[in-house]
PyMOL Python script that loads the backbone (N, CA, C, O; Angstrom):
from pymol import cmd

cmd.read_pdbstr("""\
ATOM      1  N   UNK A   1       0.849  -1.162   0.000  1.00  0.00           N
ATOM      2  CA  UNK A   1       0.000   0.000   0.000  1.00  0.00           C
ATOM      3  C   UNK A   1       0.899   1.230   0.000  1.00  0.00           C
ATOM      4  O   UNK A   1       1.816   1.427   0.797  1.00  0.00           O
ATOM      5  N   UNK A   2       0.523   2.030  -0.991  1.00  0.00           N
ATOM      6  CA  UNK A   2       1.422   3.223  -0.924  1.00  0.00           C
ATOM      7  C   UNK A   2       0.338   4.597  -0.477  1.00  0.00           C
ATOM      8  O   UNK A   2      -0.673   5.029  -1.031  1.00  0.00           O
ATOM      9  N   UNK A   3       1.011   4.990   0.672  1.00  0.00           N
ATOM     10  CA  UNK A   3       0.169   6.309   1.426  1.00  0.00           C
ATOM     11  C   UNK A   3       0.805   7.927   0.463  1.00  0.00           C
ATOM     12  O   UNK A   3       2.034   7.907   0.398  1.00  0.00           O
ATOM     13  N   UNK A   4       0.305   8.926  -0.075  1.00  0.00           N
ATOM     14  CA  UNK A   4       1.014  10.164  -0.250  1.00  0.00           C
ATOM     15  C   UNK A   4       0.009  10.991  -0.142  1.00  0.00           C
ATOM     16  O   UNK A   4      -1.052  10.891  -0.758  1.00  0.00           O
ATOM     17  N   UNK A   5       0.428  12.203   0.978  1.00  0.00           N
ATOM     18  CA  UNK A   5      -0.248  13.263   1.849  1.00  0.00           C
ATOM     19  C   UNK A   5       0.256  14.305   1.202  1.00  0.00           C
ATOM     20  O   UNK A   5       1.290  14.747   1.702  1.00  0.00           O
ATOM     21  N   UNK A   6      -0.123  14.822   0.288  1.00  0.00           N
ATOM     22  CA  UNK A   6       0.135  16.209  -0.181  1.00  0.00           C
ATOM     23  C   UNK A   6       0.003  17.605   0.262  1.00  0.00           C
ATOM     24  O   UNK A   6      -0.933  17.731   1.051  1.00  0.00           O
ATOM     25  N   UNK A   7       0.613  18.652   0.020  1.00  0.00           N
ATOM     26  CA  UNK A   7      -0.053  20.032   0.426  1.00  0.00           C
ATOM     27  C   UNK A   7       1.213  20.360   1.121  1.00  0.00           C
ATOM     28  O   UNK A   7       2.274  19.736   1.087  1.00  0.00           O
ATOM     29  N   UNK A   8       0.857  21.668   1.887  1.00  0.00           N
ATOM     30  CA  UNK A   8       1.339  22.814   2.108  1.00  0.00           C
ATOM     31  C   UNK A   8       1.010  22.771   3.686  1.00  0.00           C
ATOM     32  O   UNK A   8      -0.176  22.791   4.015  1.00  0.00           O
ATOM     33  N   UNK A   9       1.957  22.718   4.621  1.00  0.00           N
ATOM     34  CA  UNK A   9       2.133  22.732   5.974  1.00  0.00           C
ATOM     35  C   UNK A   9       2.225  24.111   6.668  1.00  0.00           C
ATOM     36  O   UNK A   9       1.970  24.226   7.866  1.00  0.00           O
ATOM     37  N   UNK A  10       2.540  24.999   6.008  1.00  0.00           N
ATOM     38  CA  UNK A  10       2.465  26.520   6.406  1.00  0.00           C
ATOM     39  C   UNK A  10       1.292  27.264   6.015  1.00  0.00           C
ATOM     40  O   UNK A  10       1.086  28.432   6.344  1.00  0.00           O
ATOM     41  N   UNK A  11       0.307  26.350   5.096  1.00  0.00           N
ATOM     42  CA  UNK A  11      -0.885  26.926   5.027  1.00  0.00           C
ATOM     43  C   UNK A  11      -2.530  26.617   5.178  1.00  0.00           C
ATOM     44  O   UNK A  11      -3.456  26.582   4.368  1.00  0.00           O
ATOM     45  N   UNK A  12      -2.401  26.372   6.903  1.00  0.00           N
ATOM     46  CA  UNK A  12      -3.586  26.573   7.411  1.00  0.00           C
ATOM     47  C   UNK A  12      -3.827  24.435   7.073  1.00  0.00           C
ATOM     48  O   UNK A  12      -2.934  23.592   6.988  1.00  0.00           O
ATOM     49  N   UNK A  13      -5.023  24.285   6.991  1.00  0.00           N
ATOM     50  CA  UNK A  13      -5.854  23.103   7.003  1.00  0.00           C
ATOM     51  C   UNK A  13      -4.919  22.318   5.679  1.00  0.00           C
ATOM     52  O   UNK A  13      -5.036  21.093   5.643  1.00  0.00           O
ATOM     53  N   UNK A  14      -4.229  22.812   4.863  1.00  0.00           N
ATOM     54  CA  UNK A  14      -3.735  22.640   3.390  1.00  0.00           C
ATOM     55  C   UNK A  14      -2.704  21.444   3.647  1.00  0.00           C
ATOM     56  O   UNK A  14      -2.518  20.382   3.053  1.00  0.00           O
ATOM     57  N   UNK A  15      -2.097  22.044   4.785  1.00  0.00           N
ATOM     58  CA  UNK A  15      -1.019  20.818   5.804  1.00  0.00           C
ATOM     59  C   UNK A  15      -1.534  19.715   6.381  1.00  0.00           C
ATOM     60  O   UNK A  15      -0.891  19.263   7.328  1.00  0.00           O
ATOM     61  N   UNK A  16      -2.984  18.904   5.912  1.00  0.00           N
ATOM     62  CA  UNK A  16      -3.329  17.516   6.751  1.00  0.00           C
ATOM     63  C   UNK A  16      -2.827  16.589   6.074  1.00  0.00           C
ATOM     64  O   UNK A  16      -2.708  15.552   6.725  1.00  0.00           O
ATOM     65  N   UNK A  17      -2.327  16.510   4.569  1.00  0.00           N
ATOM     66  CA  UNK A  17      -2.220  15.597   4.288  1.00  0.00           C
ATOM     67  C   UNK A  17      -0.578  15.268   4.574  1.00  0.00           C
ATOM     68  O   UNK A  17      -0.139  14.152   4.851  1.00  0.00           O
ATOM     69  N   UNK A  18       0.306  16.640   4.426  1.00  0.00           N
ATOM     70  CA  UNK A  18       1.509  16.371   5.186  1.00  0.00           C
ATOM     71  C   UNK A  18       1.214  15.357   6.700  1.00  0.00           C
ATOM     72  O   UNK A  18       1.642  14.247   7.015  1.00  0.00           O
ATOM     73  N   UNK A  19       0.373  16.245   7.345  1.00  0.00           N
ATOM     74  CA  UNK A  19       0.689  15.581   8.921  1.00  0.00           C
ATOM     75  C   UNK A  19       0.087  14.194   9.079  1.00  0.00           C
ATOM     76  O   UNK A  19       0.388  13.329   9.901  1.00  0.00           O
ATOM     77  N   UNK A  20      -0.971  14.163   7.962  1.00  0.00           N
ATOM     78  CA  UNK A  20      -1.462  12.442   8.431  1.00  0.00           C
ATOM     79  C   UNK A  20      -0.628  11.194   7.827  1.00  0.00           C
ATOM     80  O   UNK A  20      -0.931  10.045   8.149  1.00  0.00           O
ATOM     81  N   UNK A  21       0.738  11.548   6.685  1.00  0.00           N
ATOM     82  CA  UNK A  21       1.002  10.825   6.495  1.00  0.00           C
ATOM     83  C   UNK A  21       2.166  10.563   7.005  1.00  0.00           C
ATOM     84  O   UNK A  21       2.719   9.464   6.970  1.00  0.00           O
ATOM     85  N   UNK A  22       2.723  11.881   7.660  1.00  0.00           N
ATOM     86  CA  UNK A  22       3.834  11.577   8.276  1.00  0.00           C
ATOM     87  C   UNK A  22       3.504  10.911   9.680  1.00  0.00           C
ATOM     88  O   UNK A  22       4.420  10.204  10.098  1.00  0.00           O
ATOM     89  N   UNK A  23       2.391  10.993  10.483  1.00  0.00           N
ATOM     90  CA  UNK A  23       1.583  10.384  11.539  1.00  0.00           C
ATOM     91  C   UNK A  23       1.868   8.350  11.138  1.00  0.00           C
ATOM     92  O   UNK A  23       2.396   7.411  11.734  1.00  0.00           O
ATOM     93  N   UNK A  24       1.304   8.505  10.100  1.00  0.00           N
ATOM     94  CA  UNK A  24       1.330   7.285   9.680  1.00  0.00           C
ATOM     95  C   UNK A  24       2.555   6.420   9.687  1.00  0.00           C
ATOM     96  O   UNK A  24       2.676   5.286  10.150  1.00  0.00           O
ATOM     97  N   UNK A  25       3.665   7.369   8.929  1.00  0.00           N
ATOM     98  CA  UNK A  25       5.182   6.834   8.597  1.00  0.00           C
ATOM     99  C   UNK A  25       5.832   6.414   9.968  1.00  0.00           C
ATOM    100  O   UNK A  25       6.777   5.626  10.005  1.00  0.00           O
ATOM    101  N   UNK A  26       5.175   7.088  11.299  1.00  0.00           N
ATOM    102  CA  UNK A  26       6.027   6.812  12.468  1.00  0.00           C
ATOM    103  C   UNK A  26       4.758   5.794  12.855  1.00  0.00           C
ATOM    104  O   UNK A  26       4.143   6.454  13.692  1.00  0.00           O
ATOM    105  N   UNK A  27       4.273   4.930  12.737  1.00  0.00           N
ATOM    106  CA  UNK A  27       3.640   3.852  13.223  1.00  0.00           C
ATOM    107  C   UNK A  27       4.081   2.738  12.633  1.00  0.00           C
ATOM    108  O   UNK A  27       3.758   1.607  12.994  1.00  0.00           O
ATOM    109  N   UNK A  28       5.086   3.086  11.395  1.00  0.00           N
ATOM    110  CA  UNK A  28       5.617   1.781  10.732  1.00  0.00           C
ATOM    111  C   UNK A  28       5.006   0.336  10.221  1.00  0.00           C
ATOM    112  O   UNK A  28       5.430  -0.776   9.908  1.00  0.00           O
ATOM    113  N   UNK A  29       3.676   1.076  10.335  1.00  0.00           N
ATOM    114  CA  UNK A  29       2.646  -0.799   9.815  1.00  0.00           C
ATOM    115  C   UNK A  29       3.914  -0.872   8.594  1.00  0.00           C
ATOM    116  O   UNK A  29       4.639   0.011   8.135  1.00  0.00           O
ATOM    117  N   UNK A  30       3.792  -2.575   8.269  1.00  0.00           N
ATOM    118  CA  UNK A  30       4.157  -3.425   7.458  1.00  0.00           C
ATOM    119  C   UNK A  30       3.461  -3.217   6.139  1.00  0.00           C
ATOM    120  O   UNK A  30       2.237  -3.130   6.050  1.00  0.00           O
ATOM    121  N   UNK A  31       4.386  -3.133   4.998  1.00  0.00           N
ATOM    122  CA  UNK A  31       3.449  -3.251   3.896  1.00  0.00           C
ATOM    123  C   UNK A  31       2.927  -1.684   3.430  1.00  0.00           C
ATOM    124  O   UNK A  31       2.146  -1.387   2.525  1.00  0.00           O
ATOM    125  N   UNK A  32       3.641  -0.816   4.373  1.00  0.00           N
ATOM    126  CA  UNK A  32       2.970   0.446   4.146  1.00  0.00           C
ATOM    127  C   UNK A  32       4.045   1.443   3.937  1.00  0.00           C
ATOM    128  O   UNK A  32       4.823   1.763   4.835  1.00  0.00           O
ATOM    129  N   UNK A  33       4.077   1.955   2.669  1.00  0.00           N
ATOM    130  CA  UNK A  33       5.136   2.975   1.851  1.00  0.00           C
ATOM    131  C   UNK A  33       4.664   4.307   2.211  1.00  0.00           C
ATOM    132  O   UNK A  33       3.667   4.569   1.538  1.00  0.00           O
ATOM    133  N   UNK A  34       4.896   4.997   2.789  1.00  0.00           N
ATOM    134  CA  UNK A  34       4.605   6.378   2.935  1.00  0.00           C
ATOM    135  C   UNK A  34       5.445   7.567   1.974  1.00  0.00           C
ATOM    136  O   UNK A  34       6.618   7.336   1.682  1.00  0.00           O
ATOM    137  N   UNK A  35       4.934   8.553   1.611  1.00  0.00           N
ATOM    138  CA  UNK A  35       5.805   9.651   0.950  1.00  0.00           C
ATOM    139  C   UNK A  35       4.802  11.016   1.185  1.00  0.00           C
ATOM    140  O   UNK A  35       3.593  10.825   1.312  1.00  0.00           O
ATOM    141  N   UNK A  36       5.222  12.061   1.224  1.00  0.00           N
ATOM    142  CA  UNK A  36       4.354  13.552   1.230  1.00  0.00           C
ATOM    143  C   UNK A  36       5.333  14.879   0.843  1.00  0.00           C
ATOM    144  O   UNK A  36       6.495  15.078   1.199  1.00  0.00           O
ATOM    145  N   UNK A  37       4.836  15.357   0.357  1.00  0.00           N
ATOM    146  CA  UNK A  37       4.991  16.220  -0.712  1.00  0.00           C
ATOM    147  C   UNK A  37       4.652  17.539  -0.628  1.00  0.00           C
ATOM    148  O   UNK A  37       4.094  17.634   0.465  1.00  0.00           O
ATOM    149  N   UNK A  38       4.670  18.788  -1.237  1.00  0.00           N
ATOM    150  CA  UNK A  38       3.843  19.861  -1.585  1.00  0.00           C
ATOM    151  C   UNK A  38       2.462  19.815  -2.751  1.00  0.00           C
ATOM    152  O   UNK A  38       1.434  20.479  -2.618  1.00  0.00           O
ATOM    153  N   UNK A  39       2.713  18.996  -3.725  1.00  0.00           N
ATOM    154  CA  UNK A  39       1.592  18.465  -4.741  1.00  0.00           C
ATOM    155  C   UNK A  39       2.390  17.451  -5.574  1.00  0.00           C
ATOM    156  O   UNK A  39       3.592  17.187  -5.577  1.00  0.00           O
ATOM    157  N   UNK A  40       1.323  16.945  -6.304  1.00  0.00           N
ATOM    158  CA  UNK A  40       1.363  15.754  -6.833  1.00  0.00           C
ATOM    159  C   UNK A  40       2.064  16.438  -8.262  1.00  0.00           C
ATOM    160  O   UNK A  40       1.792  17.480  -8.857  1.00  0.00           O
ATOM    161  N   UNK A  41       3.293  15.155  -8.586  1.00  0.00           N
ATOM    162  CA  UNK A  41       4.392  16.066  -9.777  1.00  0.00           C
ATOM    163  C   UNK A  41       4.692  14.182 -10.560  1.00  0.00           C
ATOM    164  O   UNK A  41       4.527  13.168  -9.881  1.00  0.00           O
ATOM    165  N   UNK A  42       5.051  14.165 -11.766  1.00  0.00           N
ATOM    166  CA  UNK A  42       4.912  13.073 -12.543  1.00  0.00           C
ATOM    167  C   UNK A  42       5.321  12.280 -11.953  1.00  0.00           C
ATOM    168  O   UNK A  42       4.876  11.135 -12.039  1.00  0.00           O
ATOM    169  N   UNK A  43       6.284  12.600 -11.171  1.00  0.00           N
ATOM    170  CA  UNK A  43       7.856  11.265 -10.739  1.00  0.00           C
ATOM    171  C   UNK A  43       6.399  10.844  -9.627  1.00  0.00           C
ATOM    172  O   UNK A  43       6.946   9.995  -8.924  1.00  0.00           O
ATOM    173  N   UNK A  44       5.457  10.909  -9.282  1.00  0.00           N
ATOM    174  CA  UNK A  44       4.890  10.031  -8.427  1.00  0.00           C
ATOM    175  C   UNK A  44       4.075   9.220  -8.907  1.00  0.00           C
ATOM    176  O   UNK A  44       3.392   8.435  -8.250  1.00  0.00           O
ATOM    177  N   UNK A  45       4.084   9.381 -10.471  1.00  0.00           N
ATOM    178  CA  UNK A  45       3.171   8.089 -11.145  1.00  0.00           C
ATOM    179  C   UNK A  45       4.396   6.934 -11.442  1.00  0.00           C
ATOM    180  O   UNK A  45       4.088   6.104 -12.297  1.00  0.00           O
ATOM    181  N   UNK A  46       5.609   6.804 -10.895  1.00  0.00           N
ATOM    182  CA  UNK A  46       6.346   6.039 -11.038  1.00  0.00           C
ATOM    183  C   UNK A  46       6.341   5.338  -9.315  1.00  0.00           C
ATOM    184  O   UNK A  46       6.415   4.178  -8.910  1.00  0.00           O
ATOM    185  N   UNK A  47       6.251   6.295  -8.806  1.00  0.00           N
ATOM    186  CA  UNK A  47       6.718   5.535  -7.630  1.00  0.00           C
ATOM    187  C   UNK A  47       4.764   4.603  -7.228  1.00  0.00           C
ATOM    188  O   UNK A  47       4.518   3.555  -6.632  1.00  0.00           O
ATOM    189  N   UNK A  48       4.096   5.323  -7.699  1.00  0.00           N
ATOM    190  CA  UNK A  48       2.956   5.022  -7.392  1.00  0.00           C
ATOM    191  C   UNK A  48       2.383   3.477  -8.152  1.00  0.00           C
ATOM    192  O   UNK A  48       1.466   2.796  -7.693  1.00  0.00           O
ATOM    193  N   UNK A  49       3.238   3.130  -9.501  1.00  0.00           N
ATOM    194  CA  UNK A  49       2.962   1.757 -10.505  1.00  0.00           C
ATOM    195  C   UNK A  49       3.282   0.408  -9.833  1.00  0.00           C
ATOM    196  O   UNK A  49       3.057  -0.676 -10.370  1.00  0.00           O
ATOM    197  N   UNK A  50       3.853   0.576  -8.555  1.00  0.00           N
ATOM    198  CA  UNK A  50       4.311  -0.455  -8.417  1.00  0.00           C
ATOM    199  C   UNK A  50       3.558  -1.318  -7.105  1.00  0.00           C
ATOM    200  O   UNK A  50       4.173  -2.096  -6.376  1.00  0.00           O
ATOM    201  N   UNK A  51       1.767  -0.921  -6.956  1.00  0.00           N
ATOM    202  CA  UNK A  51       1.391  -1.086  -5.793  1.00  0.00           C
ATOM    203  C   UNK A  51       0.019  -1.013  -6.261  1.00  0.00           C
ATOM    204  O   UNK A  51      -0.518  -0.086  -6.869  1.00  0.00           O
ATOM    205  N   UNK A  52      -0.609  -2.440  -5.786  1.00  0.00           N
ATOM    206  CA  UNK A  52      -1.913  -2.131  -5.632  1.00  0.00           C
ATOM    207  C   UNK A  52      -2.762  -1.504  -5.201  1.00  0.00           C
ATOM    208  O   UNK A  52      -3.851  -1.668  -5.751  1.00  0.00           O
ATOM    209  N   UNK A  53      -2.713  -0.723  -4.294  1.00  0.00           N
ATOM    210  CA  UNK A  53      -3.452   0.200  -2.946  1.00  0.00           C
ATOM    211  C   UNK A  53      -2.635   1.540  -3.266  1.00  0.00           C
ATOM    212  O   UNK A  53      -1.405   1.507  -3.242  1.00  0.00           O
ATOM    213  N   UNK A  54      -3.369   2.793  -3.586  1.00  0.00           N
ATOM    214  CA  UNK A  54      -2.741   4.009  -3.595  1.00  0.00           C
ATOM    215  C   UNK A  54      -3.731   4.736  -3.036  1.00  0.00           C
ATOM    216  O   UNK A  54      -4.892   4.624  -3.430  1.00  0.00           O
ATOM    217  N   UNK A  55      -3.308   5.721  -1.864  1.00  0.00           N
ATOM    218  CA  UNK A  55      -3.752   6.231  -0.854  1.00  0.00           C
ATOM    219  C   UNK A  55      -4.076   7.886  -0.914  1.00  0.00           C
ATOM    220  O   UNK A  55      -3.889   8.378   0.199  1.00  0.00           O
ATOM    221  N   UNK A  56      -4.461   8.760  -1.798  1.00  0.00           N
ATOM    222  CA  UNK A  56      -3.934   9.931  -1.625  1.00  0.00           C
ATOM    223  C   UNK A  56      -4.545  10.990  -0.561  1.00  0.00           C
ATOM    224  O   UNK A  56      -4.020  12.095  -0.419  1.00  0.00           O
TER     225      UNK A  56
END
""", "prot")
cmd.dss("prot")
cmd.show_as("cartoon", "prot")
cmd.util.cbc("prot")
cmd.orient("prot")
């Protein structure tokens, strides 16, 4: 399963998907790829091909 929390952490509510996935990354479930970003940019349809479950 690949998790990616996008957005902007300095702006207001825009930063949840930063904080829920980095929330996530420190619980370390098995099986679970985390990444977060400012927005979604091509190089993440690569990292994203290789996984049944995509989380955004």
């Amino acid at each position: 399963m690949f998790l990616i929390g996008y957005g902007n952490p300095g702006r207001g509510d825009d930063g949840l998907g930063p904080a829920f996935s980095e929330g996530m990354a420190a619980r370390s479930l098995p099986g679970l790829e985390v990444d977060t970003d400012y927005q979604l940019v091509a190089e993440h349809a690569l990292a994203i091909s290789g996984h049944d479950v995509v989380i955004f």
